[in-house]
C-alpha positions, -999 to +999 in steps of 0.1 A: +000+000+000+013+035-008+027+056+023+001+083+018-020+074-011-049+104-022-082+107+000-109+095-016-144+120-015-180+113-011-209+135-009-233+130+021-270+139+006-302+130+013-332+126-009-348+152+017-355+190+027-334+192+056-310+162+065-282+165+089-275+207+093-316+217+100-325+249+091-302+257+061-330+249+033-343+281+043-316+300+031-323+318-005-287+302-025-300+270-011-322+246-032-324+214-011-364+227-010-363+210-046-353+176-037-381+164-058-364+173-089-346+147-107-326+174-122-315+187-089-295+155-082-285+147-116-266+180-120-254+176-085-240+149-101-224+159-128-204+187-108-192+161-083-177+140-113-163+174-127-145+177-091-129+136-087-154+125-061-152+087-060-192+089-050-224+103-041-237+088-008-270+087+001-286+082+034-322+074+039-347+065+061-385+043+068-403+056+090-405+089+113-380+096+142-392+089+177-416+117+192-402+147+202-427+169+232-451+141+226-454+133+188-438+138+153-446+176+147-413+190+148-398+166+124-427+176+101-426+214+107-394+222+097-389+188+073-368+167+090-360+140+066-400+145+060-409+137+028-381+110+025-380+101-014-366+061-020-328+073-030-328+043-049-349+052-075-324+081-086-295+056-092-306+048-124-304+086-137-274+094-120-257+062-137-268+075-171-256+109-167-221+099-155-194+081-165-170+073-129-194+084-103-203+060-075-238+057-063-244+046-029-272+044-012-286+030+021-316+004+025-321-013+058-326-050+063-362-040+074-377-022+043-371-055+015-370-089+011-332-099+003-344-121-032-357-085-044-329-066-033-301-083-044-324-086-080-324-045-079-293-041-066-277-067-095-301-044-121-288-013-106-247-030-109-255-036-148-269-003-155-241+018-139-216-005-151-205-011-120-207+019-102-235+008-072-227+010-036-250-004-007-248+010+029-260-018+050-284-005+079-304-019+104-332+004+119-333+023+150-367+038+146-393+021+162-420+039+139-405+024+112-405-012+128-441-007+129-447+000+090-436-028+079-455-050+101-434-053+133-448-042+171-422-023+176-381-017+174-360-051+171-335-054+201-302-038+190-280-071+192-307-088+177-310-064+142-273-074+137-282-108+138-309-104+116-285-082+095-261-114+094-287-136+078-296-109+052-264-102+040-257-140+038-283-144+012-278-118-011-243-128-009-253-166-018-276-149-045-252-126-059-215-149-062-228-183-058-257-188-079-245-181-113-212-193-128-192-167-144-197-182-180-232-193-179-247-168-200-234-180-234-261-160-257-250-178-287-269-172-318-254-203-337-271-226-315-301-208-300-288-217-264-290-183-243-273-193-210-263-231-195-288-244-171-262-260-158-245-232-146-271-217-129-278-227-094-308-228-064-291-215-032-318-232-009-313-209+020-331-217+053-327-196+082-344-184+110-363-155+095-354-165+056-366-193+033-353-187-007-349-216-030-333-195-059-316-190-083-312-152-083-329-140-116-299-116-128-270-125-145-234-114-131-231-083-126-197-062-129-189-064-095-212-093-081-217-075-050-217-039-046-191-021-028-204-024+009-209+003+035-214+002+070-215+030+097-222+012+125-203+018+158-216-001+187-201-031+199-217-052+176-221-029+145-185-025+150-179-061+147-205-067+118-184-037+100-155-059+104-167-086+092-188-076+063-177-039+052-153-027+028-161+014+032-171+026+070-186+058+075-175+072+107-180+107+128-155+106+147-153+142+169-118+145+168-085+126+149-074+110+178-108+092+180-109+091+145-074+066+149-085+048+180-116+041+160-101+027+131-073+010+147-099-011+163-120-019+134-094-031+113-079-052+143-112-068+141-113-074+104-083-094+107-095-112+137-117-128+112-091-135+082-095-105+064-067-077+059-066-042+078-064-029+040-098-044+028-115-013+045-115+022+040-129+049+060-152+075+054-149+106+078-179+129+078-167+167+079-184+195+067-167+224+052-169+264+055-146+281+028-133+316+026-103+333+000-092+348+038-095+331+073-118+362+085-143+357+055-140+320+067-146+328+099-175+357+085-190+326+068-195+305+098-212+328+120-234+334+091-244+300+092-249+297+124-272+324+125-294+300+097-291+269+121-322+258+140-307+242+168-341+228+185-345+211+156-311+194+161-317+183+194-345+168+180-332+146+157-308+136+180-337+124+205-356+110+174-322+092+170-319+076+205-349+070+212-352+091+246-377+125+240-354+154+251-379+177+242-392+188+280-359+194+296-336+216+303-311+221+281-285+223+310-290+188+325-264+165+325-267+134+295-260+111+317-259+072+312-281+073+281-289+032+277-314+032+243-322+008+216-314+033+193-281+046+180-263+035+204-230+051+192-243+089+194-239+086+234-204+076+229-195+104+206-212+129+231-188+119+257-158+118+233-166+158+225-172+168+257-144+157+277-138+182+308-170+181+324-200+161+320-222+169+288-254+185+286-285+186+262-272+218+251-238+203+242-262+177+222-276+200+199-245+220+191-229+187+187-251+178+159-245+214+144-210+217+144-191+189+153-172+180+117-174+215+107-139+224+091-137+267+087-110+281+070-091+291+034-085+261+014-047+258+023-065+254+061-087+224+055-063+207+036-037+215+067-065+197+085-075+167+058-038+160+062-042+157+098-072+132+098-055+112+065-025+108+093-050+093+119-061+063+097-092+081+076-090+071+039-120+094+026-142+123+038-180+120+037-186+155+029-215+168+045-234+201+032-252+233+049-266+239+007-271+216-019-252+223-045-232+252-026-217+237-007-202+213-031-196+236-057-173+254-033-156+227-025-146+218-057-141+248-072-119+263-044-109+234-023-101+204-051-070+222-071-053+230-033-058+190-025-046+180-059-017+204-051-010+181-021-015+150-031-043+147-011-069+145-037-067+125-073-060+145-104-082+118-127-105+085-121-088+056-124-109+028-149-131+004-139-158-005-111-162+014-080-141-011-063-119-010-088-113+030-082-112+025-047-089-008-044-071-009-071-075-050-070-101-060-094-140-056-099-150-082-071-142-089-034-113-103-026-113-138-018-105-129+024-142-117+020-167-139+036-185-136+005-159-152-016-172-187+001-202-189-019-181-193-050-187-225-066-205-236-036-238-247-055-225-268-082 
C-alpha cells in the first residue's frame, strides 16, 4: 500500500429537505427545497464528477423519528428527513448521466426482502456498469418497525443478527448462484445461458426461506461495494466482518485513529486484511479566500441553524424525548435501543465536564465543521489522512453550494497536495477505490459462496 496514497471524497446527501444541518433549506442560495427534482440531483452529479469524487452517498430512512414533546410535529414542521424520497430510485439517472461516479445508497434489512434486493441491486450494478454501492443499515426507529408490520423496534443485538442472515443471502444470491460463463447468448445454436450453470441457493434460516436462483445474470462487480457505519459493539464487529467502506463521525483525529485501529484489528480477527476497509470521515466544510471571511461565513451559518430542531433529531435518533428538559442537564448514562454510538460520541466531545443537552444539539451542528481558506482544511484533511481516515463524507449546509465550493476552491489545493486525485482511475467502483479488481477479494466472507452450489 502507498505511504500516503490520495483521499478518496464522497458527498453526504439525502433525498430530503433538511437532512443533517436543520434549518439551512431556508436560506435563498440554497435549493435542497427541490429535492423532488430529478434534475437537482442529476446536475449535483455531474459537478461532483467534474470535481474527482469517487461517490455520491445517500442516506435514507422508513419511517419517522421517535416523538419529540409528545409526537412527530417537529420533524414535520421544519422537514426533517419528512418527505423522505426512495434514494434508490435516482440511481438509475445518476448512472446514465455519469461516467466514474459511485452511487451509494442506504436500504435497511427492514424495508425488502433480500431475493428482491439483491435482484435491484444486480439491475442497478449492470446499469451503472459497475458503479452501485450499498450501505448496510439496520433500523433504529421504532416507527419504522411498525410500518412494515413489526410491534415495535427489534433489540439492538438482535438487528445485527438479523442483519447477518440478510447479507448471507444476497451474498449466496449474488456470487454463488450463477457461474461466471453461464450466459453464453450464442446465436449459432439458439442456447442463451447453461442451465447448468445456474444454481438454487436453498437458504433456510431463522427469519429466511429462498430456493433461488437469483434471476440476474453477473453483474460487474457481483456485489456492490459495501458500506457500514455502525459503531456499537456489535455494528463494529458486523463492519468488520462484512464492510469494505465505513462511515465514521468521529469528533476529533485522535478518535478518529483509535476508532479505526480497532475496526481493522477486528477485520483481521476474522481472516481479512486491515487494508480491505477504508474509512469515510464525515466533515463538513466552510470556505473563505481569507481566514476572516471564513470565519464571516461560519457565524453566518450559524445564524441560519435551527438548533431545537437538532436536538430533536438527536432524541428521534436515540430514542429518549429530550424535548421537555432543560437544556443544561447532565446526559448522563443514556442506555437506548437506538443509536447506540451517538452517546459515545457525546462523551468523546465533551471531555472536561459532563455533557449537557445543550452540548447535544450544538454537537449535531458543528461537530465536523472544518472553517478556514482552502490551504486550512487541507492542513486539516492531512491531519485526519495521518490518523487512519482514507476518505471524507462531505457533509453540506446547501445543496449544491456547498459542493460547488468545494470543488471549485478546495479540489485544485488537495490536488496540489496530493491529497486529492487529479483523474479517475478505470473500472468498477471497487476498482477505483482498491485498485484489485472488480470483485471482493477472496478474504471476504462472500468469496465462500463461489462455486458452492455446483
Amino acid at each position: 500500500m502507498p505511504d500516503r496514497p490520495p483521499l478518496h471524497f464522497a458527498a453526504f446527501v439525502m433525498n430530503t429537505a433538511s437532512h443533517i444541518i436543520q434549518g439551512t433549506w431556508r436560506r435563498p442560495t440554497a435549493r435542497q427545497a427541490d429535492f423532488n427534482s430529478l434534475g437537482l440531483w442529476v446536475d449535483l452529479a455531474k459537478t461532483l464528477e467534474r470535481g474527482g469524487f469517487d461517490a455520491i452517498f445517500f442516506a435514507d430512512v422508513v419511517g419517522l423519528y421517535s416523538p419529540y414533546r409528545g409526537d412527530e410535529r417537529k420533524y414535520v414542521e421544519v422537514g426533517l428527513q419528512v418527505p423522505s424520497n426512495d434514494p434508490s430510485v435516482l440511481a438509475s439517472a445518476i448512472a446514465y448521466a455519469t461516467e466514474h461516479l459511485g452511487i451509494a445508497f442506504t436500504a435497511s434489512i427492514l424495508q425488502e426482502h433480500p431475493f428482491n434486493f439483491a435482484r435491484r441491486i444486480s439491475t442497478l450494478d449492470h446499469a451503472s456498469n459497475g458503479r452501485v454501492a450499498w450501505n448496510i443499515v439496520t433500523n433504529y426507529l421504532p416507527n419504522a418497525s411498525r410500518n412494515f408490520g413489526l410491534d415495535g423496534l427489534t433489540k439492538h443485538d438482535e438487528r445485527y443478527a438479523w442483519a447477518d442472515e440478510y447479507v448471507d443471502v444476497a451474498y449466496k444470491l449474488w456470487e454463488g448462484s450463477w457461474e461466471d460463463d453461464a450466459l453464453l447468448q450464442d446465436r449459432a445454436t439458439g442456447i442463451h445461458a447453461d442451465y447448468d450453470k445456474i444454481h438454487r441457493i436453498n437458504h433456510e434460516g431463522p427469519r429466511y426461506r429462498v430456493e433461488g436462483p437469483h434471476l440476474v445474470s453477473p453483474s460487474p462487480q457481483r456485489t456492490p461495494l459495501l458500506f457500514q457505519a455502525g459503531a456499537s459493539e456489535a455494528g463494529r464487529t458486523f463492519a468488520a466482518r462484512n464492510a469494505e467502506a465505513i462511515f465514521i463521525v468521529a469528533p476529533n483525529t485522535g478518535a478518529a485513529a483509535r476508532d479505526t485501529a480497532d475496526i481493522r484489528a477486528r477485520a483481521v480477527r476474522h481472516g481479512r486484511s486491515p487494508y480491505d476497509l477504508k474509512f469515510f470521515q464525515g466533515l463538513h466544510f466552510v470556505v473563505g479566500s481569507t481566514e476572516e471571511e471564513a470565519q464571516r461565513r461560519s457565524d453566518e451559518l450559524d445564524e441560519w441553524i435551527d438548533y431545537d430542531a437538532q436536538l430533536s433529531h438527536m432524541s428521534g435518533a436515540v430514542g429518549i424525548d429530550f424535548g421537555h428538559e432543560d437544556l443544561d442537564r447532565p446526559v448522563g448514562e443514556l442506555r437506548t435501543e437506538g443509536v447506540q454510538s451517538i452517546v459515545g460520541w457525546i462523551k468523546d466531545l465533551v471531555t472536561d465536564r459532563v455533557p449537557t443537552l445543550r452540548d447535544v444539539a450544538h454537537y449535531t451542528a458543528r461537530n465536523g465543521r472544518v472553517t478556514g481558506t482552502p490551504e486550512q482544511i487541507a492542513d486539516q484533511l492531512d491531519r485526519w489522512r495521518d490518523a487512519g481516515v482514507d476518505g471524507i463524507n462531505v457533509v453540506n449546509a446547501e445543496i449544491p453550494g456547498s459542493y460547488v465550493e468545494f470543488v471549485e476552491h478546495v479540489i485544485p489545493v488537495l490536488r496540489k497536495r496530493g491529497l486529492a486525485r487529479h483523474d479517475y482511475a478505470e473500472g468498477t467502483l471497487r476498482q477505483k477505490l482498491f485498485g484489485r479488481g472488480d470483485r471482493l477479494p477472496d478474504s471476504h466472507p462472500a468469496a465462500r459462496y463461489r462455486g458452492a452450489f455446483r
